[in-house]
N, C-alpha and C positions, 0 to 999 in steps of 0.2 A: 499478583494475587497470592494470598497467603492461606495455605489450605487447611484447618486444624482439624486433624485426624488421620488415619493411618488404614491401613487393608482397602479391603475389596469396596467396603461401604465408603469410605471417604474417593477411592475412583469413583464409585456409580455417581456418588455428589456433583464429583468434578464433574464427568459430564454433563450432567443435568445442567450443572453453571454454565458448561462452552454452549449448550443449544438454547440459553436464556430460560431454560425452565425453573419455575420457583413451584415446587409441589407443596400445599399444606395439608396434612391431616388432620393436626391435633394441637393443639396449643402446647402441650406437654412435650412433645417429643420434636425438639427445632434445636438446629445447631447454627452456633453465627458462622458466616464465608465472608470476613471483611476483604474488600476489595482496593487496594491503595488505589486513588486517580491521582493525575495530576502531581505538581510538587508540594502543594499544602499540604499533603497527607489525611488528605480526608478519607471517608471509609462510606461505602455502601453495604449496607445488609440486606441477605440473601435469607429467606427462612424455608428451607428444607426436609421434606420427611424424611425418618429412617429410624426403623423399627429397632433397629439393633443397635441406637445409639445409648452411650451412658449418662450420655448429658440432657435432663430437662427440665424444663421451665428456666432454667437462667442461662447466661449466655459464658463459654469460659471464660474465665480472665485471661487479663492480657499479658499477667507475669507468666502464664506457662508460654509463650510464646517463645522462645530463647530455646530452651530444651528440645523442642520439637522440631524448631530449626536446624537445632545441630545434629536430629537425628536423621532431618528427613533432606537437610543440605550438605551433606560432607562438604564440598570446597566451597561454600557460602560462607566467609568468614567477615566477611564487610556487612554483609545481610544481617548476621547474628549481631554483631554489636550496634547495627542501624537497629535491631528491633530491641536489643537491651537499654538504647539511652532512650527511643522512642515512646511515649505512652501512646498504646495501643487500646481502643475501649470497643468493644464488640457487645452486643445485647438483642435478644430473641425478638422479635415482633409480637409475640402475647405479651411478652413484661408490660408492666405501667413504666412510661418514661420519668424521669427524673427530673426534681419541680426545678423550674430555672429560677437562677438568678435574679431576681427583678432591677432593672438598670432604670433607675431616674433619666439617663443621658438619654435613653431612646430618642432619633431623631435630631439629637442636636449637633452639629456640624463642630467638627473638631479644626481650631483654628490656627495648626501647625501645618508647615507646608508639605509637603510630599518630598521634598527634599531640600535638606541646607542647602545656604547659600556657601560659595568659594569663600573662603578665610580670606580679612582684609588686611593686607599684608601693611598697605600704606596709611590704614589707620594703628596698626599696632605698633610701627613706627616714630608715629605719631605721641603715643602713649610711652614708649623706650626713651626718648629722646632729653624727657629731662632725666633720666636715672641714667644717660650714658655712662656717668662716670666711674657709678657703682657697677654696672655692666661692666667695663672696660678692665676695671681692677677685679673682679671675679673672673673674668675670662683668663687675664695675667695670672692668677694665683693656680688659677687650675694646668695651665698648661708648663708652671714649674712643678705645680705634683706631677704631671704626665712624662715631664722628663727627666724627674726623678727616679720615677717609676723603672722610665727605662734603663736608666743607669745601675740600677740594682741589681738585675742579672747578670750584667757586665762583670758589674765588682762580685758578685756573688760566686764566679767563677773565676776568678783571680784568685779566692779564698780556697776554691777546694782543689785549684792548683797547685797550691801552695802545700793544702796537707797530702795532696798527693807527690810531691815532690821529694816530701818528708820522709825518709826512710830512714832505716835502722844504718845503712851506710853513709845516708847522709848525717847524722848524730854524730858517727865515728870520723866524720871529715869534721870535726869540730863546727858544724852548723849552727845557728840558734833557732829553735823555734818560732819563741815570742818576739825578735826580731824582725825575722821574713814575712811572719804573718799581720805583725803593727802595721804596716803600711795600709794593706788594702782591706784590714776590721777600719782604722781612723776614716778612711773615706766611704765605707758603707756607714759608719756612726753619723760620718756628716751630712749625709744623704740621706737618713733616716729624721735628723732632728730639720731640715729642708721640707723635708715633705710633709711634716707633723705641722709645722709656723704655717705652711702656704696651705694647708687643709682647713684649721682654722682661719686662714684669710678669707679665701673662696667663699666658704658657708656664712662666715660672717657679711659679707657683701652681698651674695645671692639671696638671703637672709632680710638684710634692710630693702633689699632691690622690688622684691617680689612681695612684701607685703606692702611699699609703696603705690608696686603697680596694681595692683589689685585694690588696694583707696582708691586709688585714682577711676580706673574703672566701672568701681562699684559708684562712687560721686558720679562720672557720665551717664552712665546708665539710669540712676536713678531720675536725677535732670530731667532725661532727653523722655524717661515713662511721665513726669509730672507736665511736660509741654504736650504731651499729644492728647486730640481730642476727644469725646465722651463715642465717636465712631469708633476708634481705637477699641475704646475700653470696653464698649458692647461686643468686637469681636473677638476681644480673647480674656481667658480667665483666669483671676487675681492667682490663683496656684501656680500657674503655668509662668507669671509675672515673677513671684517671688522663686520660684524655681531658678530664674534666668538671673536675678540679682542675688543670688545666695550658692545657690550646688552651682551652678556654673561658671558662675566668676572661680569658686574653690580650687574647681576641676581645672579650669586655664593657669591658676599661678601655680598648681602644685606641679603642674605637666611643665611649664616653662622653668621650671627652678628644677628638675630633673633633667631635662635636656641640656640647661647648660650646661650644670655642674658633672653627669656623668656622660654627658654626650661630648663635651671636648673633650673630657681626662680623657673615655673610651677611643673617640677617633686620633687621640693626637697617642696616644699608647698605640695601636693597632698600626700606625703609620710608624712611628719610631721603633717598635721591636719588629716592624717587620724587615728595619732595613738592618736592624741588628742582626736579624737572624741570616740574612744574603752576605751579612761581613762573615758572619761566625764560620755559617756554611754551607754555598750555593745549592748544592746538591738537595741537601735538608730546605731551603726555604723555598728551593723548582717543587717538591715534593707537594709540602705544606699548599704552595699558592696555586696549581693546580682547581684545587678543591673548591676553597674559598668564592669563587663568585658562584657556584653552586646555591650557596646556602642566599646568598645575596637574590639571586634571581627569585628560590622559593619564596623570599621574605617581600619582595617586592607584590607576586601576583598573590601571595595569602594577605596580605597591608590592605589592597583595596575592596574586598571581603569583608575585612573586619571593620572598617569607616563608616562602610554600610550600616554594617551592623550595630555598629558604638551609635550610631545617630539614631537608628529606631529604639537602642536602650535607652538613651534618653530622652527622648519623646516621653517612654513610654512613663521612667521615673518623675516627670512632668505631669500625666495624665493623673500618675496616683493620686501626685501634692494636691492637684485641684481638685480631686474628691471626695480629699481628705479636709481639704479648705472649707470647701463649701459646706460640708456637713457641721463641721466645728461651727463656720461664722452662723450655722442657723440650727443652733443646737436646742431652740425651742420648740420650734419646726415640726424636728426629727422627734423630739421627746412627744410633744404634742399628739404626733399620729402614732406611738411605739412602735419608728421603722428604724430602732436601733440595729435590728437581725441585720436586716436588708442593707442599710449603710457597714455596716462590717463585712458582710457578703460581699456587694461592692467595692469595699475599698481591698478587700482579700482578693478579690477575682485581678483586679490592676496591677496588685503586689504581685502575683504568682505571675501575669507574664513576664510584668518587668523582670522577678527573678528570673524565668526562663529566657529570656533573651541575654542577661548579663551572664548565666550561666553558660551561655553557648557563645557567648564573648570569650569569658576566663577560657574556656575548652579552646577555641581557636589560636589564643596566646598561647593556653600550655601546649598545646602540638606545635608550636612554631618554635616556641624556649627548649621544647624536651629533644624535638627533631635538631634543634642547634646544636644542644649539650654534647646527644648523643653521635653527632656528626665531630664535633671537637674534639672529645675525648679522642675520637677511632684518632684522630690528627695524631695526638699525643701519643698514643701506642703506636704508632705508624710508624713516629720520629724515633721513640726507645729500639724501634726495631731495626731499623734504616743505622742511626747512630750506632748501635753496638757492631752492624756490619762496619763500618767507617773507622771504629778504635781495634777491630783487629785486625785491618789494615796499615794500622797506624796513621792513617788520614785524619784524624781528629782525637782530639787530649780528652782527659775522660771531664775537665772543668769546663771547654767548650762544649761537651756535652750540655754539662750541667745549666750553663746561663742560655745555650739552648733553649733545653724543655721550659726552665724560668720563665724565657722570654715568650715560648710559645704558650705556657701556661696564662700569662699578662694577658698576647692575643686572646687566649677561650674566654677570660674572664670579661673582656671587655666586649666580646661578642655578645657573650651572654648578658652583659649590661644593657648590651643595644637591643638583644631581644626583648627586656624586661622593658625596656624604655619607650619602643616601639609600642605597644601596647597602651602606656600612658601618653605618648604621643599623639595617637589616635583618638584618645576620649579629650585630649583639650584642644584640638585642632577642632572637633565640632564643636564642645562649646565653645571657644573663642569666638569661632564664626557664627554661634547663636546669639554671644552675647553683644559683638560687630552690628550685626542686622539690625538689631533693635535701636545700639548709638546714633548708625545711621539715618534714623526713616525722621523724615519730617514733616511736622501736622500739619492738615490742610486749613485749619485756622492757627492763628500766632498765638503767642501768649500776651507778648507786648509789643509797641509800633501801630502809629495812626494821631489821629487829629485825637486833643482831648478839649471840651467845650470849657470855661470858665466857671467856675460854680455861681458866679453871682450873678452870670446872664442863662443860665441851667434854666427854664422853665421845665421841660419835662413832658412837651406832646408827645405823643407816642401815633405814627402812620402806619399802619399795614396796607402795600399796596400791592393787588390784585399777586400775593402769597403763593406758590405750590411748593411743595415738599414731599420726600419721600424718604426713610430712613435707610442707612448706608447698607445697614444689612438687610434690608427689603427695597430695594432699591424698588423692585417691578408693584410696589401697593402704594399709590400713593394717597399721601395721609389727610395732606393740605390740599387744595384746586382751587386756585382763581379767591383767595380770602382776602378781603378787604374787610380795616375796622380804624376807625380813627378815637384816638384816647386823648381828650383834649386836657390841658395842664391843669391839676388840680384836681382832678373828675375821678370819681368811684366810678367802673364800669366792671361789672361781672358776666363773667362765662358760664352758659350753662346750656346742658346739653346731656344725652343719653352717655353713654360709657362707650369708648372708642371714637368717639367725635372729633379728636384732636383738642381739646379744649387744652390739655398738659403740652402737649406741641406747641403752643402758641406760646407759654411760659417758657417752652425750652432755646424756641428761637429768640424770644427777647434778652435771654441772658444767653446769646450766642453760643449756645453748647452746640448747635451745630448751626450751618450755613443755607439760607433757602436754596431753594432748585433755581424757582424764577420768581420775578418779582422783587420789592425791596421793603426793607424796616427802617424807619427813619426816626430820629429822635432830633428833636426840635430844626425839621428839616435835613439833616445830615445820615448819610448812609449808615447804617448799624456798623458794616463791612469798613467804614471809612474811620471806627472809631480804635481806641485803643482800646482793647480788650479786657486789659488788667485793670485798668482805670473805669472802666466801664462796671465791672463786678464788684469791686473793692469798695468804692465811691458812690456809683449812683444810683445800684438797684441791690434793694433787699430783696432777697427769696426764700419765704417761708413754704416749704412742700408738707407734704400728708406725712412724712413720718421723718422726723428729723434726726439727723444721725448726732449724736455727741460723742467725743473721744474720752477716753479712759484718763482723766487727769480731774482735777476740781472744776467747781463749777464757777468760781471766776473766771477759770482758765479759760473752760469753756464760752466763758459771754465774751472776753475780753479778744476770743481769736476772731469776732468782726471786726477787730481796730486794735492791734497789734500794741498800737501805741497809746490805747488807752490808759488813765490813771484809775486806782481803787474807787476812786470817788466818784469817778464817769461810770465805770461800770454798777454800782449802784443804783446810780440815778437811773440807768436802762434799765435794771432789773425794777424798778419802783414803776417805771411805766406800763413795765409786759407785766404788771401786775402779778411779780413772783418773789419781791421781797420778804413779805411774809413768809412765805411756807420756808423759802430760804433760810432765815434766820431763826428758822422753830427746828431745824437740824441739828445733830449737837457740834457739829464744824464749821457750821453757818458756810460763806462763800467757800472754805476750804475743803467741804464735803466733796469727796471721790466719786466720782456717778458712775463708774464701772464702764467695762467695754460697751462701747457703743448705747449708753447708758441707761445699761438695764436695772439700774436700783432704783429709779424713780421711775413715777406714774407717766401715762400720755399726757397729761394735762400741765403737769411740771416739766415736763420733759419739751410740752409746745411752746410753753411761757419761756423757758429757758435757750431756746432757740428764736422766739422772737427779739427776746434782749441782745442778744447775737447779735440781728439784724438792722434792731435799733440805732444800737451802739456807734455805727456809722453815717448816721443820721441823713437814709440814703432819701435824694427826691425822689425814685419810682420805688413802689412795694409790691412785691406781686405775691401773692397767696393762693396757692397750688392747692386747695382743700386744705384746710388749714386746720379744720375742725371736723373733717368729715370720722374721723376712727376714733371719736371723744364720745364720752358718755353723755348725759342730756347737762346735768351739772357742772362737767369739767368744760363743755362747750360753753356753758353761759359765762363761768369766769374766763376763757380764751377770747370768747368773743367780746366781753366788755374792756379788755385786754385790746386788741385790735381796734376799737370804734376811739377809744382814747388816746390813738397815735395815727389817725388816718389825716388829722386835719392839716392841710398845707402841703400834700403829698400830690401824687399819681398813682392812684391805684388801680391794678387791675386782680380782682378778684377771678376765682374761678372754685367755684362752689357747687357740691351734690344738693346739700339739704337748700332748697330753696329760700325758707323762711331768715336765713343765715343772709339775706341780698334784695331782700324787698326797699332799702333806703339806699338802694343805689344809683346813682345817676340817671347810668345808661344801664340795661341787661340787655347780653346779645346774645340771641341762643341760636347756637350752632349745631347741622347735623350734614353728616357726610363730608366730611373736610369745607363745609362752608358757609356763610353767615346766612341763617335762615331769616331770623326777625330781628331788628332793633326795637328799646324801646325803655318807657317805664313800667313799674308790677300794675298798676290796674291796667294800664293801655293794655299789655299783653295778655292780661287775663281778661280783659273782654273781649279780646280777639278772635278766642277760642281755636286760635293754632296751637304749633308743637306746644309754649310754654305753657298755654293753659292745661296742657295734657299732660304734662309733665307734674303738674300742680295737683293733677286731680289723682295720678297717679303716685304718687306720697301720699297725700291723704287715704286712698284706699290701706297704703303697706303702715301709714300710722293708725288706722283703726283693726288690722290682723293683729297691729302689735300688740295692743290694748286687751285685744280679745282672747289673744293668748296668752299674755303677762308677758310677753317679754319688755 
């Protein structure tokens, strides 16, 4: 507990705190007693009388908290700087609290584990495997820098042997200088211009190596997100997706292309000047190695500390991208209701942990880099001190000195490479192993594999029999129970039903986006489950839904991605059907026009025509229409819907429609409630029934005569 105030009045406080009393008089005269619990560092406030205090109505701040510590803790020294990096927030019990944040996320389950998975070693392998060979020659070039490296002191001590040899008597013994000294400048030159050729080798190899594997990678990766199913993509979000295919792939080559290249030079330097230094001079390198697994042991138990750590940071830089995702992809949304403030608040409140957590990362590295340095150095002055005892014994020349300290200088430098390294080592070992997890996982439906039917014996029944379903993230509600419906070849049969019925379920099973519980779907006899998937979507069922996404490219582009292989002319002909050539060709780019992200330059009406032709284009036997017209105005509906009636003939359609009037010439209408098939039938049979549909019937009519009556 942290007591703010000083004399006789903050004792009386204190007591009243150890016997649980909270005295209030006055709203004015309260001073906060935040109480640390726990390791979260959360705080309880205490509101306390005292007449003779200076402080009221607000609560102190938390920056005098430092000061008062170091008067009222003399040997609290850990305390004091725990309360300087700590924000401390203390506040009276009269104050008005402070308006929260508003989180859209409330409630929503965050679909990151609790903890990575172990790094997969034998898929990274895997991934290495074709770049062995740029591996192999980066490794070679690094470990002739490394032992050039050590060669340098060697010779560098040769050098000032030399000029220490040099004296005013030796000059008079007719010595030469630039003789004695050519020998060993020629072999530190040629060890110099060594190390310069294999420094450019190494980067150039690690170089090609590391942007291959990271293609590589990122192609897996993306793959293995385009095969798994729409259960997948319900449980985690697009941010957190492209997080894992962008910053994290990054974070894994930039960490692997540092370990090679400074992780051999360091370990193979650190091994070579250390056996230099026990040639140079046992004494000095018993001294030196003493020490050394010191600093090894702290770096070991501070390492898995920081994994910790690096992995909740990046969760956390995770959490931001997808709030920042989602806010951008629905940025009409957000404009629509003016919850700009609150999305900024939001995506600020995300940022500020992640900083603080990445903050308290960098802090745990620079204590382990600064605690190495400053441990090294002492090495180094340890050796100058050691050493000068040694040459006034005459045990040691003052140039073994010198390639000495060089060599031990080599050692600090590469230490300190390894502590800088470690740090980066730790942020790509958890991405790696996030971006591993993801390679690995595989969908409980295929993409492709299974029987595909002959298109020219394709009739196109459609069986639902005795159906449950429950969705993956709701496993315990289930949607479907016991649904039977049989859709015979050729037949208009529509869905209709209250809102939450499952009517859209039954679309989603028939284009397999996900798989029944119990029960089966069969198409002309044959299991759904038993079909090819890819062939199944591609081929035989068009699906038009209530709001149709178009990609940021033209609007050929867009008709032409139902059938890849379509020509100019075929996609025309589709758009002439979905009845949208016109408004098409009244653009000033005609099929060339741009429809913007997710194509918000055109209308819903243009925008449904334009995704029927899509749908068309493939010239699938079954059609299924998701409300197809239900978010259309009365006019845009009538040209969608005339639209639709001129491409139904020779199909299997299953409708599923809000507006009734939209499904009166349909076959069959089966109106579903509660995951199951209430009535079959035709519009009048079921309207003289006087069940659900007639209610359903009469209930539109009522909300089309409010309309009326109120203009809308």
């Amino acid at each position: 507990m942290m007591l703010l105030g000083c004399g006789s009045p903050a004792q009386r406080i204190l007591t009243q705190v150890k016997h649980g009393l909270s005295l209030v008089r006055s709203s004015e005269m309260c001073v906060r007693l935040p109480l640390r619990q726990g390791r979260a560092g959360n705080f309880r406030n205490f509101a306390v009388s005292e007449a003779t205090q200076t402080v009221r109505g607000r609560g102190v701040p938390g920056e005098g908290i430092s000061l008062l510590l170091r008067v009222s803790i003399g040997t609290g020294c850990f305390l004091t700087v725990k309360a300087l990096t700590t924000p401390v927030f203390s506040e009276c019990k009269a104050h008005k609290p402070a308006k929260e944040i508003y989180d859209r996320r409330l409630g929503a389950e965050d679909s990151k584990d609790t903890k990575d998975p172990p790094f997969d070693w034998l898929a990274f392998w895997y991934l290495l495997k074709p770049q062995l060979h740029h591996f192999l020659a980066a490794v070679v070039s690094a470990l002739v820098v490394s032992l050039a490296n050590i060669q340098v002191p060697i010779l560098l001590g040769e050098v000032v042997n030399v000029v220490a040899r040099f004296t005013s008597e030796a000059a008079r013994e007719g010595r030469s200088f630039p003789q004695e000294i050519a020998a060993p400048v020629l072999k530190l030159v040629k060890y110099y211009f060594i190390q310069a050729a294999f420094t450019l080798s190494y980067i150039s190899f690690l170089t090609r190596m590391g942007e291959r594997i990271a293609d590589d990678l990122r192609k897996q990766l993306f793959a293995t997100l385009l095969k798994q199913d729409m259960a997948f993509y319900d449980q985690h979000k697009t941010g957190e997706l492209v997080n894992r295919l962008t910053a994290d792939v990054q974070d894994f080559k930039s960490s692997f292309k540092l370990c090679i290249s400074q992780g051999m030079r360091s370990v193979t330097q650190i091994i070579g000047c250390g056996i230099s230094l026990y040639m140079i001079s046992p004494q000095l390198a018993g001294l030196t190695g003493v020490f050394v697994p010191v600093v090894i042991g702290v770096g070991t138990a501070l390492g898995s500390l920081l994994r910790s750590l690096s992995r909740e940071a990046q969760h956390q830089v995770a959490r931001a991208t997808a709030v920042a995702d989602e806010c951008l992809a629905n940025m009409r949304t957000v404009r629509a209701f003016a919850m700009e403030d609150s999305e900024k608040n939001l995506f600020t409140q995300e940022l500020d942990k992640s900083r603080q957590l990445n903050e308290a990362l960098g802090m745990g590295i620079g204590i382990f880099q600064a605690g190495s340095n400053l441990f090294l150095n002492g090495i180094v002055l340890g050796c100058l001190w050691c050493g000068g005892q040694l040459m006034a014994t005459s045990q040691l020349q003052p140039g073994d000195l010198m390639s000495f300290l060089v060599a031990a200088q080599t050692i600090q430098k590469s230490l300190a490479q390894l502590g800088i390294m470690f740090g980066t080592y730790v942020r790509g070992i958890s991405a790696g192993a996030r971006v591993f997890e993801y390679i690995k996982l595989q969908p409980t439906i295929p993409m492709k594999g299974g029987k595909i039917i002959p298109y020219h014996t394709l009739m196109g029944n459609i069986e639902f029999r005795n159906v449950s379903f429950a969705y993956p993230t709701r496993s315990n509600q289930e949607v479907l129970h016991d649904f039977s419906l049989s859709i015979p070849a050729g037949s208009i049969v529509a869905l209709v039903g209250v809102s939450g019925g499952g009517k859209s379920t039954v679309a989603q099973l028939l284009e397999r986006f996900y798989d029944v519980s119990s029960g089966s779907i069969t198409i002309d006899g044959e299991d759904l489950r038993s079909l090819d998937p890819s062939w199944l979507r591609g081929r035989v069922i068009g699906f038009i839904n209530q709001e149709p996404v178009l990609f940021a490219t033209s609007i050929m582009e867009n008709i032409r991605y139902g059938f890849p292989g379509a020509t100019d002319a075929e996609v025309i002909e589709a758009a002439k059907k979905a009845n949208a050539h016109n408004f098409i060709k009244a653009f000033p780019s005609g099929y060339n026009t741009v429809v913007g992200e997710r194509g918000v330059t055109v209308s819903g009406g243009q925008k449904q025509r334009i995704a029927i032709a899509r749908a068309l284009l493939k010239n699938p036997r079954i059609l299924v229409l998701d409300e197809a017209t239900s978010a259309l105005d009365a006019e845009s509906e009538a040209v969608v819907q005339a639209a639709l009636e001129s491409c139904l003939e020779g199909r299997t359609v299953l409708v599923i429609a809000h507006r009734l009037s939209t499904i009166q010439k349909a076959d069959v209408i089966a109106v579903m409630s509660n995951g199951k098939l209430a009535e079959t039938g035709k519009h009048e049979t079921l309207k003289k029934a006087g069940g659900i549909y007639a209610e359903l019937i009469r209930q539109q009519q009522r909300e089309e005569r409010a309309s009326k009556t109120w203009g809308f």
